[in-house]
N, C-alpha and C positions, 0 to 999 in steps of 0.2 A: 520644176526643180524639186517639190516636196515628193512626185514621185520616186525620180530619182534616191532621193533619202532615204525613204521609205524600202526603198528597194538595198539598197545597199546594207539599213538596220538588222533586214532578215536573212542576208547571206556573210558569210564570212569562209576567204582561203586557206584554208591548210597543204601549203607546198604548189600545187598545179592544181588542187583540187577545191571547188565552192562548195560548203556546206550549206546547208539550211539551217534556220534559226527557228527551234524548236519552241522557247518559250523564255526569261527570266526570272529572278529571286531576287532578292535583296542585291546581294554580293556577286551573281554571275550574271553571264548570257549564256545561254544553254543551247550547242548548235547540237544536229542530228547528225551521226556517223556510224549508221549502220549498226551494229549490235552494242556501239559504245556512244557515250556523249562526250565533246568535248565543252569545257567549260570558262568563260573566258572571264576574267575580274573585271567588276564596273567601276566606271569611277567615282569619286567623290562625288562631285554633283548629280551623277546619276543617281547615286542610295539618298543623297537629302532631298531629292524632288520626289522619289519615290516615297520617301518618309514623311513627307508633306502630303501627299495627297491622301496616303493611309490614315493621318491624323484626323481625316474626317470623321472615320469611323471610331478609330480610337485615340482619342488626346494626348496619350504619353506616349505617343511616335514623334509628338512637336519639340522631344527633346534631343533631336537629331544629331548634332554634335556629338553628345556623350552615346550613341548607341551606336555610332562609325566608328567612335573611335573603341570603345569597349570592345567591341565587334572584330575589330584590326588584332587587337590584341587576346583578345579570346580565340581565337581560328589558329593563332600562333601555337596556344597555349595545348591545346587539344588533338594537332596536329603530331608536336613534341610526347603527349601522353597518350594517343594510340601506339605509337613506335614503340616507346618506352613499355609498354605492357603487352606489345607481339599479340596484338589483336588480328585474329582471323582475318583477313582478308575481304573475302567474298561478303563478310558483315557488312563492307561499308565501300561494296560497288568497285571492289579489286582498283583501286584509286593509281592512278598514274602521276605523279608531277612532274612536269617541261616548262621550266623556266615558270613562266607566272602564270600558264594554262593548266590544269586540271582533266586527268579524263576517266571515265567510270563506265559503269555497265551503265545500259539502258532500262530503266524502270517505269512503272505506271506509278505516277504520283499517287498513295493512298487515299487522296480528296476528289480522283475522279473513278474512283471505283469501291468506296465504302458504303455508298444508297444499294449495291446489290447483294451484296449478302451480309451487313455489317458487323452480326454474333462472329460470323469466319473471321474478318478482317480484325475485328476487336482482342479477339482471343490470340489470335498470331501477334498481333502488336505486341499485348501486354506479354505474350512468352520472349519473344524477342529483346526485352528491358530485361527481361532476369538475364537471360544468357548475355547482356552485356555488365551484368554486375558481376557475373562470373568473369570478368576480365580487372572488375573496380572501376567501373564507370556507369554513368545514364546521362542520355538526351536530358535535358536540367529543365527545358521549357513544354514539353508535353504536346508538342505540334506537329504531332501524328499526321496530317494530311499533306503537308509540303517537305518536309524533313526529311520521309519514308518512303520506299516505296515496294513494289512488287516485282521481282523480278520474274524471267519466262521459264523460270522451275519452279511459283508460285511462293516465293519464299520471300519475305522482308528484308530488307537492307535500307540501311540509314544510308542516305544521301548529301546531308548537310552535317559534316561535325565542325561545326563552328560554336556550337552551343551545347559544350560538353561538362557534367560534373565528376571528379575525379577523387570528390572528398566525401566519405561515408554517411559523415552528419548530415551532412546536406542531403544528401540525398533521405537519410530519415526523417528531415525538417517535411521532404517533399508530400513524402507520404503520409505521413500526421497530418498534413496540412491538407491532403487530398493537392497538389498545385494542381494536375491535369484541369480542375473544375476553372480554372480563372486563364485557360492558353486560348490562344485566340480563334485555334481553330475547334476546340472545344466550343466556345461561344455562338461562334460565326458557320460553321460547317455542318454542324449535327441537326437534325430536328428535334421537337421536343421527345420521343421516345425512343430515338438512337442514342439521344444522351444518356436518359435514365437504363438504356443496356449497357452501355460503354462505362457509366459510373458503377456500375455495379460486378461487371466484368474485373476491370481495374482495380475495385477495393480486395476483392475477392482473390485476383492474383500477386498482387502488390503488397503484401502483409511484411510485418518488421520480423518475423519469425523466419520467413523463407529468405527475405535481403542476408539475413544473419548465415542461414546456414549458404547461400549458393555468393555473396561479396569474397569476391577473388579466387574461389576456388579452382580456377584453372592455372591461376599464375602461380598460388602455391604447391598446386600438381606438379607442375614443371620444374620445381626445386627440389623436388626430392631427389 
């Protein structure tokens, strides 16, 4: 019987046709279709048992309630202000929505492919956040390796906007603050002197001088 399950977990139909189960997140299952992913919502107890077993590693996953629901309503929020500000597309895996599936380009998550060249990777990320401030927004939590990814024209694209800031302060809280230094894949991902390239990368592109001049400047382009 647990085969059976097991078996069923890693395929899912779309119409006539079974997909494979490429991997999950928090909030999807993530089947393989060919140059696209299709993307399915977990449910509750799937994200709180998930949230349970991360808390090993870090304790304030044990607040599992308030990060479902925060979460539910955050993806809402972000969704409505990509639209709202006619953000490019292709930024964020040409997203499709069908009913309560999701479906996007295909990427290499940036955590299994920043050990081989990570100055490249580091530098493309951190241009990547400007050019979404030029829309008035940033990824809020700095977890570049599961968030991101690479698409097969070598080019970044956000893959999770569930976890979006849309308010300018914050985001210059972000930066004063350095947050990237305290995300989890900062923490957990890097080694000791990928970090210390990636911090320095980051401080070096991420200045309140350059948010100043490039925050919104495409959405005020398009009003003139």
């Amino acid at each position: 019987m647990g085969n059976l399950i097991d078996k069923f977990n890693k395929t899912c139909r779309v119409g006539f046709i079974v997909v494979k189960k490429m991997g999950y997140g928090l909030q999807y299952d993530v089947y393989d279709y060919g140059e696209r992913v299709l993307k399915i919502p977990r449910s509750n107890l799937s994200k709180t048992l998930n949230l349970l077993k991360w808390s090993f590693v870090d304790p304030s996953y044990l607040f599992f309630r308030k990060i479902i629901r925060d979460m539910n309503v955050e993806k809402i929020k972000s969704i409505k202000g990509l639209i709202k500000r006619k953000v490019d597309i292709s930024l964020i895996g040409n997203p499709i929505f069908e009913k309560n599936k999701l479906w996007q380009d295909k990427v290499i998550p940036l955590k299994k492919i920043v050990h081989e060249n990570p100055e490249i990777i580091f530098r493309k990320y951190s241009e990547f956040i400007v050019s979404l401030w030029k829309y008035g927004l940033q990824e809020s939590v700095f977890n570049f390796g599961v968030n991101f990814g690479l698409d097969n024209s070598d080019r970044i694209v956000l893959i999770d906007f569930g976890e979006l800031s849309f308010d300018k302060e914050q985001v210059i809280k972000s930066i004063v603050n350095k947050r990237w230094r305290k995300s989890h894949d900062f923490k957990y991902i890097l080694n000791k002197q990928e970090k210390i390239l990636y911090d320095n990368i980051m401080c070096s592109t991420l200045t309140i001088k350059r948010l100043n001049r490039e925050w919104e400047k495409l959405l005020k382009e398009s009003k003139k």
